[in-house]
C-alpha positions as CSV (number, residue, x, y, z in Angstrom):
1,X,-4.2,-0.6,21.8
2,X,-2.9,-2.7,18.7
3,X,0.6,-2.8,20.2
4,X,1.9,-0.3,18.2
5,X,6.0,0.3,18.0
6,X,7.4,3.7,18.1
7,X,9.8,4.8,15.9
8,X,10.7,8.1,17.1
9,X,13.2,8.1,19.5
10,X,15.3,5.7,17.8
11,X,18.9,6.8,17.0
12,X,19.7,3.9,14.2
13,X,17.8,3.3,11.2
14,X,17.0,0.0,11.0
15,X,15.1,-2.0,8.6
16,X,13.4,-5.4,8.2
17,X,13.1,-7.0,4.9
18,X,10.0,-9.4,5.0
19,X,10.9,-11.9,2.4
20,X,9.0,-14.9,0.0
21,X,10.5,-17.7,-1.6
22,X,9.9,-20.8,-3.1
23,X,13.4,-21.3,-5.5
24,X,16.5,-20.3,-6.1
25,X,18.9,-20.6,-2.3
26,X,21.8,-19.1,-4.3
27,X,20.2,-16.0,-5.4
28,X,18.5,-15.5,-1.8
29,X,22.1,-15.7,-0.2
30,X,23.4,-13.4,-2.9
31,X,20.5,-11.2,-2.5
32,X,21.1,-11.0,1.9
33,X,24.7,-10.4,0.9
34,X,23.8,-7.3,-1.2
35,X,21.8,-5.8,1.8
36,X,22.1,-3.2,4.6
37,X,24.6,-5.3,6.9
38,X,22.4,-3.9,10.2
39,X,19.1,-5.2,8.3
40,X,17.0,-8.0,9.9
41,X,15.8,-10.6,7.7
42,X,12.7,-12.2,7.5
43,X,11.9,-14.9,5.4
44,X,8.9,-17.8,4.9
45,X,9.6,-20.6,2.4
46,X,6.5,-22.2,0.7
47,X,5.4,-25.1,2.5
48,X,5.6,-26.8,-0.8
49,X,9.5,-26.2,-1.5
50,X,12.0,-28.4,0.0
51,X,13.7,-26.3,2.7
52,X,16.9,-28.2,2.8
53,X,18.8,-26.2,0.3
54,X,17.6,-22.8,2.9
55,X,18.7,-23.9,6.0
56,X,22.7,-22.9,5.3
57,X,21.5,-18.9,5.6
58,X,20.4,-19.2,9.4
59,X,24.6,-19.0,9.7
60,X,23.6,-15.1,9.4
61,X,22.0,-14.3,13.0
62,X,20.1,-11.9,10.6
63,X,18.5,-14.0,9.2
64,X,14.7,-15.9,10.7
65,X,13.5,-18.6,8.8
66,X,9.9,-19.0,9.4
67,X,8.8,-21.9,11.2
68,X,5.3,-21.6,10.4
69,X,5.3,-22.3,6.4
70,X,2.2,-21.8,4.1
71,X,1.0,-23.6,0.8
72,X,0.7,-20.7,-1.3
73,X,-1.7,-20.7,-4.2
74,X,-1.6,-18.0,-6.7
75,X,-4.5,-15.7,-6.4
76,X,-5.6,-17.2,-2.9
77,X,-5.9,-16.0,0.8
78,X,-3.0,-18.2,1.7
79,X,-0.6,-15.7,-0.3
80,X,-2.2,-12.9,3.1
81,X,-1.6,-15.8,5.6
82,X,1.8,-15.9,5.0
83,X,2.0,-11.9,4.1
84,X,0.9,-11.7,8.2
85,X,3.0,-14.7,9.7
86,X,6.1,-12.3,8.1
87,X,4.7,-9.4,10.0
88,X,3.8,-11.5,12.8
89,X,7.5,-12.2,13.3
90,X,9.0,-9.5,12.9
91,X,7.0,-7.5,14.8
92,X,7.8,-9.8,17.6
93,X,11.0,-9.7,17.0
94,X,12.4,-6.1,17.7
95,X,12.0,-2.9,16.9
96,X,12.3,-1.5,13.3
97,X,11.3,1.7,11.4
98,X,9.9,0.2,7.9
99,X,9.0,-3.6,7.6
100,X,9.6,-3.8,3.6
101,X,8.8,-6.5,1.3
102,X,10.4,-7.9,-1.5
103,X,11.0,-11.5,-3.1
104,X,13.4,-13.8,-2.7
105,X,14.1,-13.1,-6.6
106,X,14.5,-9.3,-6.0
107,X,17.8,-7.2,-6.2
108,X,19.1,-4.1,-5.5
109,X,19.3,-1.5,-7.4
110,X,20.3,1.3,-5.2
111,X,23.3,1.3,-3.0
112,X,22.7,0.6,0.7
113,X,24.0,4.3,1.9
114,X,21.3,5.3,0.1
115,X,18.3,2.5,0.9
116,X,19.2,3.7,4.4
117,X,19.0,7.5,3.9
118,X,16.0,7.4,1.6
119,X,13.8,5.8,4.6
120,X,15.7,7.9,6.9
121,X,13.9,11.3,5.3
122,X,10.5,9.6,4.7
123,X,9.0,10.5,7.9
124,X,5.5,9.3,8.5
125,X,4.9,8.1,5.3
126,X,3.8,4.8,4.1
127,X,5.0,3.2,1.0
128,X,2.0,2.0,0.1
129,X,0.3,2.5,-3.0
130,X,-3.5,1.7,-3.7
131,X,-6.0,2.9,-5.8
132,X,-10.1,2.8,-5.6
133,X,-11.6,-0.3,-7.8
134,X,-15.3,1.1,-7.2
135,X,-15.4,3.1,-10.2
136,X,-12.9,1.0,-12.5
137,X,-15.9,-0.3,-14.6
138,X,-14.0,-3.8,-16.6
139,X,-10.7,-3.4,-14.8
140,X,-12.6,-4.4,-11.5
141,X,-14.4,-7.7,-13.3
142,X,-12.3,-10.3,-11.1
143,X,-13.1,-8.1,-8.0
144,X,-16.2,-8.4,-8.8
145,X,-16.8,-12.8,-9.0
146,X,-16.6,-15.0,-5.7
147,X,-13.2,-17.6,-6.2
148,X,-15.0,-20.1,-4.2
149,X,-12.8,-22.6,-2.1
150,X,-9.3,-20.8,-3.5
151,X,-7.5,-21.5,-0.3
152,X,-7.6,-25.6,-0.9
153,X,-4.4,-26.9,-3.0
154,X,-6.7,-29.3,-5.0
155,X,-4.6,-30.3,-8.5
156,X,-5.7,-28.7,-12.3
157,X,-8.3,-31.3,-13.4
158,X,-9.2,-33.1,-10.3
159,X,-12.8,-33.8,-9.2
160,X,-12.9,-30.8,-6.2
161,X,-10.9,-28.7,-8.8
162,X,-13.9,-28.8,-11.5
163,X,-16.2,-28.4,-9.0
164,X,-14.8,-25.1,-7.5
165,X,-14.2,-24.2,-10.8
166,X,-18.2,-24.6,-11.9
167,X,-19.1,-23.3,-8.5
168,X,-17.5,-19.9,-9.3
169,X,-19.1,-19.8,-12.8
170,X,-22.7,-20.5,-11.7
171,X,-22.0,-18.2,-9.4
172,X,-21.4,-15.4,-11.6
173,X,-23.4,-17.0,-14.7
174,X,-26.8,-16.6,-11.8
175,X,-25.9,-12.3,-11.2
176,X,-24.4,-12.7,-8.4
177,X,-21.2,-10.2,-7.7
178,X,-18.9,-9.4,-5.0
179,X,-19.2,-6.3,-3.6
180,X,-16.3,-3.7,-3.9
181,X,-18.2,-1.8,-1.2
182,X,-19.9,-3.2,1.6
183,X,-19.8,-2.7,5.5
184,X,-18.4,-4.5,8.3
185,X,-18.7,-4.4,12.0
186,X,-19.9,-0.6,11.8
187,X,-16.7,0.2,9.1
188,X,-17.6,1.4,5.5
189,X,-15.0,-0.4,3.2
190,X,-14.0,0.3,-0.2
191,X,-12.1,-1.7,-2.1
192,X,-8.2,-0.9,-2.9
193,X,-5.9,-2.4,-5.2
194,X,-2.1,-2.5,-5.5
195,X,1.2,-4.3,-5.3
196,X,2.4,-7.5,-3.0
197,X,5.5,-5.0,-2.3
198,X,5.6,-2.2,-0.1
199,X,7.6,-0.3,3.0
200,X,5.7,0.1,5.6
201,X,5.4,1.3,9.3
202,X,5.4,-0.9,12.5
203,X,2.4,1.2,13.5
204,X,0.7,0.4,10.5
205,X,2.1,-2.8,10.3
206,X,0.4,-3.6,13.5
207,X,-3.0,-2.4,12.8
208,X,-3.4,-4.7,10.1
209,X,-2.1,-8.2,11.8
210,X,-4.8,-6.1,14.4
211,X,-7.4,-6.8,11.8
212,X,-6.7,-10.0,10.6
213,X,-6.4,-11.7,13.9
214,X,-9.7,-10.0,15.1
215,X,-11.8,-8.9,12.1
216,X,-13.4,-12.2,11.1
217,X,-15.9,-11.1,8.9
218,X,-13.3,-9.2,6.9
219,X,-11.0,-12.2,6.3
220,X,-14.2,-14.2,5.5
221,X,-14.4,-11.3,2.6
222,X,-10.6,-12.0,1.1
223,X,-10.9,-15.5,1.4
224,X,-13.5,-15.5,-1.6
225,X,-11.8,-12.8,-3.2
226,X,-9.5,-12.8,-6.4
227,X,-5.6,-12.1,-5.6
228,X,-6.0,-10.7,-2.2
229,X,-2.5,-10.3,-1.6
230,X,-2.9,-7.3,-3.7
231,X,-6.0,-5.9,-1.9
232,X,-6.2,-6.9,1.7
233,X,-3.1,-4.6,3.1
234,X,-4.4,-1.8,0.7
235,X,-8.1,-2.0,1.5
236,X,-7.2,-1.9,5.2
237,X,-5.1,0.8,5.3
238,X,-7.3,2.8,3.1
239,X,-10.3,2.8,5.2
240,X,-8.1,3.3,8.4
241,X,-6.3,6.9,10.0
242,X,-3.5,5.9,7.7
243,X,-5.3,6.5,4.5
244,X,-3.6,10.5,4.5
245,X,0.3,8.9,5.2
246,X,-0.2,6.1,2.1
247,X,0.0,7.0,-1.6
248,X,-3.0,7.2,-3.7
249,X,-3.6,6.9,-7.2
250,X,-6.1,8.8,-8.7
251,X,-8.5,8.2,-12.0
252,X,-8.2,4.8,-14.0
253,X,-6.4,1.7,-13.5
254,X,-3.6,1.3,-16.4
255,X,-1.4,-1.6,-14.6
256,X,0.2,-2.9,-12.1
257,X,3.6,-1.3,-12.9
258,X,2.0,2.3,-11.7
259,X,1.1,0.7,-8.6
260,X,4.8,-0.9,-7.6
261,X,6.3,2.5,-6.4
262,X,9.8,1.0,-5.3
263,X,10.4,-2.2,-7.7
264,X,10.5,-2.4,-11.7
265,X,8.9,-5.7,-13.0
266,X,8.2,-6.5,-16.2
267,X,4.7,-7.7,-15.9
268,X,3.8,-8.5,-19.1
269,X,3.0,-11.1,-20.7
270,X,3.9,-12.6,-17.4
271,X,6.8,-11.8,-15.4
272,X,10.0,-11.6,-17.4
273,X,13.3,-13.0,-16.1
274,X,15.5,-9.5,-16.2
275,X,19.0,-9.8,-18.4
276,X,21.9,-7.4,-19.1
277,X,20.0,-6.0,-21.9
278,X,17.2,-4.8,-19.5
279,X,20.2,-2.8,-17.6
280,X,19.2,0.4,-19.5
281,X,15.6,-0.1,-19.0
282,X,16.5,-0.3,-14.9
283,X,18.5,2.5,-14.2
284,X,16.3,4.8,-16.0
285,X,13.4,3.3,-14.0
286,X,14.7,5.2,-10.8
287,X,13.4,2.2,-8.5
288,X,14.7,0.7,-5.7
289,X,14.8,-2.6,-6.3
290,X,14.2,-5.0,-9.3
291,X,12.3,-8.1,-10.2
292,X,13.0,-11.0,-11.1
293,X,16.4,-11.9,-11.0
294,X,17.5,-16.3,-11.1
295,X,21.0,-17.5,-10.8
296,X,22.5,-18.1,-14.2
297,X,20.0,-16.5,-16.4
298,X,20.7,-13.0,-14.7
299,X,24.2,-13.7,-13.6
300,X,26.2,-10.7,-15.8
301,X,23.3,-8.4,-14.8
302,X,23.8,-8.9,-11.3
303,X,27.8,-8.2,-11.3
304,X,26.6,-5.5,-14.0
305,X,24.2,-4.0,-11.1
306,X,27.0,-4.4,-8.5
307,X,29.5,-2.1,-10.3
308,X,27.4,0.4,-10.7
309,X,25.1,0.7,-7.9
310,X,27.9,1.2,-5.3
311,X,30.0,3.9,-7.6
């Protein structure tokens, strides 16, 4: 029905890594390089960035470079349209038994033997972590106020800007709140939250380009909510047959960091650019992957990371 891909009789594991960038060329080539050599990559570059600097890595036949690029803007439904135009393509593209996504500032931490046989032994399982914002009380305050107009790359201090901006606060200011429960097209949704980075099935993967191509009224939903990216995927496959084969997190929101199952980031107070130092911090962390890595800045962490991860 949704053009669903099978996974089950295939004898190779193979893997597709659904990528975003906006910077840093070197670091993405480095990055490919230090991936599963059978791997399939898939990668959109903000419409904004100059693409010149990108076009050197379609040398790899691994590598697709997205034709169909997106303005992203934080918080917006724009950071889902390009979330699905990566799925879109690689779904189209072949056959693969986990679609993962990571940043174009993400690295390894794991050697590839055993990227491959961890997703070898998962099964059914979708690594996809979410957790109910219905009961959240202040954590869910964001969820809870219409972002008016958020898909429209209108400048800080501009006419349209202030407008959107008062739009969203009268909004609010008059009692009005988004619901983190409502129902569409005979479906009772509840809202879920987690991170932009997961590993997930083709099945699932195709259910929920299913829903944004069709499902109209719950795109109209997103595209007036706050950060999306972070709740569209989730809130889908939460209210779907895949709920039982995706990871939920029980009782109160703490952070984001318990909601990114496979990559360490340093969230706060905004994303920190990983070092050497943070080397003890990562391996401890058990994860798969880190974020964020930039050329020069995290330079000896990266040759520290490549020593050790393939020993």
């Amino acid at each position: 029905m949704y053009g669903f891909y099978s996974s089950e009789n295939q004898e190779t594991m193979t893997l597709a890594f659904l990528i975003s960038a906006h910077t840093d060329p070197i670091h993405l080539a480095r990055l490919l390089k230090s991936l599963p050599e059978d791997a399939a990559f898939f990668i959109h570059i903000d419409s904004k960035t100059d693409i010149t600097p990108f076009l050197s890595l379609r040398k790899d036949p691994r590598v697709h470079l997205l034709s169909r690029r997106i303005n992203v803007m934080w918080g917006s439904i724009r950071q889902v349209e390009y979330q699905m135009e990566l799925l879109r393509e690689a779904l189209s593209s072949g056959t693969f038994h986990r679609l993962i996504a990571i940043s174009g500032l993400d690295y390894p931490l794991w050697s590839n033997a055993r990227i491959i046989e961890f997703f070898s032994r998962l099964g059914d399982k979708e690594i996809l972590q979410g957790i109910r914002m219905t009961h959240q009380g202040a954590a869910a305050v964001n969820y809870r106020r219409y972002r008016w107009l958020n898909g429209h790359p209108w400048k800080a201090g501009s006419f349209p800007n202030k407008l959107r901006v008062a739009l969203q606060r009268l909004t609010y200011g008059i009692g009005i709140r988004k619901p983190l429960s409502f129902r569409l097209q005979g479906i009772e949704y509840q809202l879920y939250k987690g991170a932009s980075w997961w590993a997930i099935s083709p099945e699932l993967a195709a259910y929920v380009l299913h829903e944004w191509d069709t499902n109209k009224a719950l795109v109209k939903y997103f595209s007036t909510a706050f950060c999306p990216d972070e709740t569209f995927i989730q809130t889908i496959a939460f209210n779907s047959p895949f709920a039982s084969r995706c990871m939920l997190q029980e009782g109160r929101y703490t952070s984001l960091s318990a909601l990114t199952p496979l990559t360490y980031i340093d969230y706060h107070p905004v994303i920190k650019v990983l070092t050497e130092e943070d080397w003890p911090a990562l391996k401890q962390s058990g994860k798969m992957f880190c974020r964020k890595t930039v050329t020069g800045i995290s330079d000896r962490l990266l040759d520290r990371i490549d020593r050790e991860r393939n020993i």
